[in-house]
C-alpha positions as CSV (number, residue, x, y, z in Angstrom):
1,X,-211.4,55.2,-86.6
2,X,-211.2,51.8,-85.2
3,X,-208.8,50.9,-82.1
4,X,-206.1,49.0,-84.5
5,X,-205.6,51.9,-86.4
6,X,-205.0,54.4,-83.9
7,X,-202.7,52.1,-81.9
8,X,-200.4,51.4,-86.0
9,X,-200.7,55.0,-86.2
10,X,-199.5,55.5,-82.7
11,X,-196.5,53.0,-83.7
12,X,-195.4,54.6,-86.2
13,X,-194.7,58.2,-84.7
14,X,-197.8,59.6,-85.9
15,X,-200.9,61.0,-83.6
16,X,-204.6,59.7,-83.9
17,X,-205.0,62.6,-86.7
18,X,-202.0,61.0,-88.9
19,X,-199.6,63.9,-88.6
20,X,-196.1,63.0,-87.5
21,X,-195.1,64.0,-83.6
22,X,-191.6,64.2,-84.6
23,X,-190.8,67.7,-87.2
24,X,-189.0,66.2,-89.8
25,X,-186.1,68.8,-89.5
26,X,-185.3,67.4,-85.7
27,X,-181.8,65.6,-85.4
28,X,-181.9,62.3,-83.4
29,X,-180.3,62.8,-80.3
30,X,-176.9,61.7,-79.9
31,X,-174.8,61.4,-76.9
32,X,-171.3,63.6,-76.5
33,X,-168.5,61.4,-76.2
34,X,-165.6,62.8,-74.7
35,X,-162.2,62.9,-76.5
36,X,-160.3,59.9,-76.3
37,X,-156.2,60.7,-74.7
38,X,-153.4,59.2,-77.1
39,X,-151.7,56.7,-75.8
40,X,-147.8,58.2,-75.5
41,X,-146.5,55.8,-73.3
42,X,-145.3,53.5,-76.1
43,X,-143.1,56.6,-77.2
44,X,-141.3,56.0,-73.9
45,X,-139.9,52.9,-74.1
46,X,-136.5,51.9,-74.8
47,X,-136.6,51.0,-78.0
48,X,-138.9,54.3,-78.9
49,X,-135.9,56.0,-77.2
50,X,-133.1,54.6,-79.1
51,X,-134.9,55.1,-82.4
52,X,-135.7,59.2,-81.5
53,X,-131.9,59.5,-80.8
54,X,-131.0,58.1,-83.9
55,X,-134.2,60.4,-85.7
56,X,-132.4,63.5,-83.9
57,X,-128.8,63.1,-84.6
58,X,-129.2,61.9,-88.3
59,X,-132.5,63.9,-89.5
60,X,-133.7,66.6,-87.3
61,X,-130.4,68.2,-86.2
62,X,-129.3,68.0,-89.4
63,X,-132.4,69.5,-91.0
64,X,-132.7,72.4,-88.6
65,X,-128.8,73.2,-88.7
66,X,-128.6,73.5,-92.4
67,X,-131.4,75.8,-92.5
68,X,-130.5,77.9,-89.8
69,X,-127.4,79.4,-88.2
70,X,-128.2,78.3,-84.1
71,X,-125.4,79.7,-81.9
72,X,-125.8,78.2,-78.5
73,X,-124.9,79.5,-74.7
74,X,-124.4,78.5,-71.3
75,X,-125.1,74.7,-71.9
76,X,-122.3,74.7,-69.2
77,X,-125.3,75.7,-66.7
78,X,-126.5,72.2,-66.9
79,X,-122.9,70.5,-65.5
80,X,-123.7,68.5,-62.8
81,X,-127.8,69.1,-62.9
82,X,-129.6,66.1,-62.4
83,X,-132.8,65.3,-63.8
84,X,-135.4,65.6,-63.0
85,X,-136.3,69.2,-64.4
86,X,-138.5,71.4,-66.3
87,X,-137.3,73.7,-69.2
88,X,-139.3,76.6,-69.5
89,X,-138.7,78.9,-72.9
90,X,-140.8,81.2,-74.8
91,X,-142.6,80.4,-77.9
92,X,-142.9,81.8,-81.4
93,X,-142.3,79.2,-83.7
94,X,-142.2,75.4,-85.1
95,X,-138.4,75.7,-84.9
96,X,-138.1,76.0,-81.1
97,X,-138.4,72.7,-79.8
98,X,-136.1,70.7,-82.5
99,X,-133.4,74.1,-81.6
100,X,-133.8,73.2,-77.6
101,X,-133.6,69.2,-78.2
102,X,-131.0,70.0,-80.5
103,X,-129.0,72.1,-78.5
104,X,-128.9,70.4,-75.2
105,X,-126.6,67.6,-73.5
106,X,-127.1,64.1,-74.5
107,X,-128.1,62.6,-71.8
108,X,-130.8,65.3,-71.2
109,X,-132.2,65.4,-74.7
110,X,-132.9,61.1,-74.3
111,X,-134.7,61.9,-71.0
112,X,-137.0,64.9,-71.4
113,X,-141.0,64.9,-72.9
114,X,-142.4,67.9,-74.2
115,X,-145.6,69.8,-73.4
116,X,-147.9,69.4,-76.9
117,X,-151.2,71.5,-77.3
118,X,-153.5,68.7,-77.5
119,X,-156.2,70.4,-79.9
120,X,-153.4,71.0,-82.5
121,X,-150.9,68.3,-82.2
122,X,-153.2,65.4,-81.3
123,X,-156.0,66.2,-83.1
124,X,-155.4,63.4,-85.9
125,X,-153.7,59.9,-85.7
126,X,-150.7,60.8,-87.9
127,X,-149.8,64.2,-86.6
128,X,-150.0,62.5,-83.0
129,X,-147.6,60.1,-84.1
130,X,-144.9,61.7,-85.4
131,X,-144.7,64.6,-82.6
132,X,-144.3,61.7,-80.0
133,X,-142.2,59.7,-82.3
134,X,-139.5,62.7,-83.1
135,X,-140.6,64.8,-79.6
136,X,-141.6,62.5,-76.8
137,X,-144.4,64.6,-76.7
138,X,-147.7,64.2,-74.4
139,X,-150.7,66.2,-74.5
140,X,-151.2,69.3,-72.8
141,X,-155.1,70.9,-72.3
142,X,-154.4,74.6,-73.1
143,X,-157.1,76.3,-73.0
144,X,-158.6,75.5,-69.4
145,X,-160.4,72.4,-70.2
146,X,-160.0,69.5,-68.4
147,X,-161.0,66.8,-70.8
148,X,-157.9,64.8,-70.7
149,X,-156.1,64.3,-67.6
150,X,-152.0,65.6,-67.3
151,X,-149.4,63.1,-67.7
152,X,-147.0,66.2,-66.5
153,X,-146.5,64.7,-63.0
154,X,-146.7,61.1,-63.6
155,X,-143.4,62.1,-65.8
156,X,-141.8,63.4,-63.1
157,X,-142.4,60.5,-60.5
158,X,-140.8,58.6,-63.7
159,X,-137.9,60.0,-63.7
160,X,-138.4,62.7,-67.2
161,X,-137.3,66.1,-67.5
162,X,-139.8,68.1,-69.4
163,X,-140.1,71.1,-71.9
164,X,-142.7,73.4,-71.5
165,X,-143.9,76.5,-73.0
166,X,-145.4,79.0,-69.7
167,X,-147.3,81.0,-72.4
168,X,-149.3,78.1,-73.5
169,X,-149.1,78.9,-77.1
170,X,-146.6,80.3,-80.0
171,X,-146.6,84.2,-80.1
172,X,-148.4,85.6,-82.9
173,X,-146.0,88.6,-83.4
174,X,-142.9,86.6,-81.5
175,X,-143.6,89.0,-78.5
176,X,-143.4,87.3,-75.0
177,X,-147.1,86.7,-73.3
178,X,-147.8,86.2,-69.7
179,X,-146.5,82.7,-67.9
180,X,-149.1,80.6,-67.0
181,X,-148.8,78.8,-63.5
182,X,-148.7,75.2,-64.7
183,X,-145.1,75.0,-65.1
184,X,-144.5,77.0,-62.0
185,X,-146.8,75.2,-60.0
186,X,-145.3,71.8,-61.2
187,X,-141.8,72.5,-59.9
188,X,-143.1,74.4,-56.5
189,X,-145.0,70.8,-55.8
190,X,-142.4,68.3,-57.1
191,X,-139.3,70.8,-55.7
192,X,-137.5,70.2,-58.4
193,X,-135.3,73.2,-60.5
194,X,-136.6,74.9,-63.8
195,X,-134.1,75.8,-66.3
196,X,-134.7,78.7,-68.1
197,X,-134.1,79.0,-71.6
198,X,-134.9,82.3,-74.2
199,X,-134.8,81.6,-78.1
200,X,-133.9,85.0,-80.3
201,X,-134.5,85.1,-84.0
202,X,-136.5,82.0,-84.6
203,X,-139.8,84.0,-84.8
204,X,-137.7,85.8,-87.5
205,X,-136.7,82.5,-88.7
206,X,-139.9,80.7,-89.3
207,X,-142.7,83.2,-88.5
208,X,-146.1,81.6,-87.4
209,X,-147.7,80.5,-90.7
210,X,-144.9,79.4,-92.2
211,X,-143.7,75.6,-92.4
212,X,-140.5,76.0,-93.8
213,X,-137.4,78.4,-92.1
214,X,-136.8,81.4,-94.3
215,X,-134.0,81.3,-97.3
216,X,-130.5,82.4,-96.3
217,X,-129.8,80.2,-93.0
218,X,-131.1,83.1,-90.8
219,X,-129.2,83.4,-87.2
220,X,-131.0,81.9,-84.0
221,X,-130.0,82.3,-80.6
222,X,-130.3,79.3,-77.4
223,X,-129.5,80.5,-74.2
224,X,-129.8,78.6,-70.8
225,X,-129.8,80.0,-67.7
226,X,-128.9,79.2,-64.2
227,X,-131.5,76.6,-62.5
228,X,-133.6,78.0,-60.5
229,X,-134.8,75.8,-57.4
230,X,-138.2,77.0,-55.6
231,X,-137.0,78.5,-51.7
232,X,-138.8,76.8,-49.1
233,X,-142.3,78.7,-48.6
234,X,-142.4,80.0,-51.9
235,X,-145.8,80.2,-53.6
236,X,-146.5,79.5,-57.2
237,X,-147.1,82.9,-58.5
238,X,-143.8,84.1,-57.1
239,X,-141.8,81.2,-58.3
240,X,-143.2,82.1,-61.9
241,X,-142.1,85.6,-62.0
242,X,-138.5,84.4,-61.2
243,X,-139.0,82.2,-64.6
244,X,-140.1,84.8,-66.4
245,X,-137.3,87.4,-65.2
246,X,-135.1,84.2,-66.0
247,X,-136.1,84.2,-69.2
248,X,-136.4,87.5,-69.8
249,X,-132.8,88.5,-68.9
250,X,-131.0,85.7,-71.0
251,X,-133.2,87.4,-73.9
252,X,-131.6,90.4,-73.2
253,X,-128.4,89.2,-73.3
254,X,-128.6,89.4,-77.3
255,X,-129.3,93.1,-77.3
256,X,-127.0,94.4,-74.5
257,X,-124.6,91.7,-73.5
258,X,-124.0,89.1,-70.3
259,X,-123.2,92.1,-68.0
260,X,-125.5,94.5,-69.2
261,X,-128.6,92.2,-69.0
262,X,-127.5,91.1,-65.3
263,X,-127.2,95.1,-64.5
264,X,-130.6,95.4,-65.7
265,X,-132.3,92.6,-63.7
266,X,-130.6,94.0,-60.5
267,X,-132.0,97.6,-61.1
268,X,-135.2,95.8,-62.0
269,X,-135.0,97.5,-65.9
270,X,-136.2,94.5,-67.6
271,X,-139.8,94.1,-68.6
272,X,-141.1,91.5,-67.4
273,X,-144.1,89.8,-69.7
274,X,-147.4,89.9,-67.5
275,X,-151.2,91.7,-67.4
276,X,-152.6,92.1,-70.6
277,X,-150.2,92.8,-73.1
278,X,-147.1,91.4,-74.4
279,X,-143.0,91.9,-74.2
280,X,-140.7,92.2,-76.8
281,X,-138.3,90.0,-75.6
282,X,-135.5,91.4,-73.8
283,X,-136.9,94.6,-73.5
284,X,-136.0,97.2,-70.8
285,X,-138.4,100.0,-69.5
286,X,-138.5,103.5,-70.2
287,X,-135.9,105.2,-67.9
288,X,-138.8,107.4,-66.8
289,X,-142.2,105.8,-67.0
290,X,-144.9,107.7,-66.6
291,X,-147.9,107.1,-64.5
292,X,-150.8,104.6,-65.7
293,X,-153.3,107.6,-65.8
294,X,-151.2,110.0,-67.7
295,X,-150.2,107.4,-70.5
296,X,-153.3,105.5,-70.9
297,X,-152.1,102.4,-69.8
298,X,-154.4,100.2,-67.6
299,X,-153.3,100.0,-63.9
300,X,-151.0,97.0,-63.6
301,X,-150.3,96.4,-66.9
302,X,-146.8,96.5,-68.3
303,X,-145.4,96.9,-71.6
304,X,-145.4,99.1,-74.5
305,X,-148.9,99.9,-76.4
306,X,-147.5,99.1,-79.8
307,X,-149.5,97.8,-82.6
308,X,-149.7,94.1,-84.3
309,X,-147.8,95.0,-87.3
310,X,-145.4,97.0,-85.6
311,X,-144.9,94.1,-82.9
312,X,-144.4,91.8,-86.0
313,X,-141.9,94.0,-87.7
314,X,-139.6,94.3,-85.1
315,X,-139.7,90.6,-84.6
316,X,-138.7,89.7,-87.9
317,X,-135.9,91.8,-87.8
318,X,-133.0,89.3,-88.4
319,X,-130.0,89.1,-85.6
320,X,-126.9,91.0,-86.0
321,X,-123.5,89.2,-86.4
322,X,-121.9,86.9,-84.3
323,X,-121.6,88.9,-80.9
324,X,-118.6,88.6,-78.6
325,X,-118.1,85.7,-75.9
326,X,-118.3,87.1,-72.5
327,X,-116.7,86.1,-69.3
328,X,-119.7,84.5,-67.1
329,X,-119.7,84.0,-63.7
């Protein structure tokens, strides 16, 4: 075989025998691209504000009211509390955040962006768009990655309050799960308050799954709590089990009353969601708890061992009737 045709061989992927170098089953190579981060900022300016005031009062409130029967408490926490601040609730359904925005003061529901999962929410153009549009919403990395970088403190040196979710996702069974430390950490570094908030009966309302609340205007619960302001030399991980008690005990409050739930967090009753498995909200423990070993339960790990469906049954158990005002001090 002469020079020339070796070298046209050569050229054309093939070796001086004339069978390719390249099996044809091989994918070209292609470089990863990391994900591009929507650009929220536009939903923050004034005229994005006005219209998502308007979008809430005449379409979303509305909406979510005449679907469901929200009863809301201690909004009278927030007199006088100026922003910044975080919100911290639990999370079990699509209907939490328009109840929250909903449910709180004017002048905090203009000024406050809320904590999206980025893989879900932002994961097409449209979707984006309309949770900022109607939510003010930025993305949040849940899962540990650290693709896109968090907005959650530039907010804050703006001047926004924020809503996050500590869990990091919605419940599958409406069950509390453990706080992560982002939204702890956030107010521990800043010094700024958290306001606690616990949702009852939405799960029940509009289960995971569903995209539409259930017939019958099914009763929901919103209940602030007191802000709670991290005490000089306190570490993250203690300022996030004050949330979750926070939490925890306004939850409560729908089962055994205002006094009753603030009896309980004194004698430390309340289960607190942490370890491995997850709280029914407002849950107290077993007046005599038995040890770890004896039970089966894993060192360190509170909470009932109760099955999926079980944990899903008793979520979707709808409220009782309007329960009695109680004097709070």
């Amino acid at each position: 075989m002469s020079i020339r045709r070796e070298v046209k061989l050569l050229r054309h992927g093939r070796d001086w025998r004339g069978r390719s170098t390249v099996p044809k089953s091989a994918q070209p190579h292609e470089l990863e691209h990391e994900d591009r981060e929507f650009p929220t900022a536009w939903a923050r300016t004034r005229v994005a504000v006005a219209a998502r005031a308007g979008l809430r009062r005449t379409l979303l409130k509305p909406v979510v009211w005449g679907q469901t029967t929200p009863v809301v408490e201690g909004t009278e926490y927030l007199d006088g509390v100026k922003g910044p601040v975080v919100f911290v609730a639990n999370h079990s359904s699509h209907l939490d955040t328009p109840l929250i925005l909903g449910s709180m003061p004017e002048r905090f529901a203009d000024r406050v962006a809320t904590g999206a999962a980025s893989d879900y929410f932002f994961d097409v153009r449209w979707r984006a768009t309309l949770t900022a549009i109607f939510f003010n919403a930025f993305p949040v990395e849940r899962y540990g990655s650290r693709r896109l970088r968090s907005l959650a403190l530039d907010l804050v040196d703006q001047g926004w309050s924020l809503l996050l979710y500590p869990e990091g996702t919605r419940s599958e069974d409406g069950w509390m799960n453990p706080f992560k430390l982002g939204a702890a950490a956030l107010c521990v570094t800043k010094g700024i308050p958290c306001v606690p908030i616990a949702l009852r009966g939405s799960y029940a309302a509009m289960p995971r799954g569903r995209n539409w609340p259930q017939p019958g205007k099914p009763r929901v619960t919103v209940r602030y709590g007191r802000p709670l302001t991290p005490e000089e030399g306190e570490d993250v991980r203690s300022f996030r089990v004050r949330m979750a008690k926070a939490v925890s005990q306004l939850a409560a409050e729908e089962d055994i009353g205002w006094y009753g739930a603030l009896r309980a967090a004194a004698d430390d009753r309340l289960q607190i969601p942490g370890g491995a498995r997850p709280t029914r909200p407002g849950a107290l423990k077993p007046a005599e708890e038995p040890k770890a070993e004896e039970n089966g339960k894993a060192a360190g790990s509170p909470g009932e061992q109760v099955a999926h469906w079980r944990r899903i049954w008793a979520s979707t158990e709808p409220l009782g009737g309007k329960r009695r005002k109680v004097w709070r001090d």
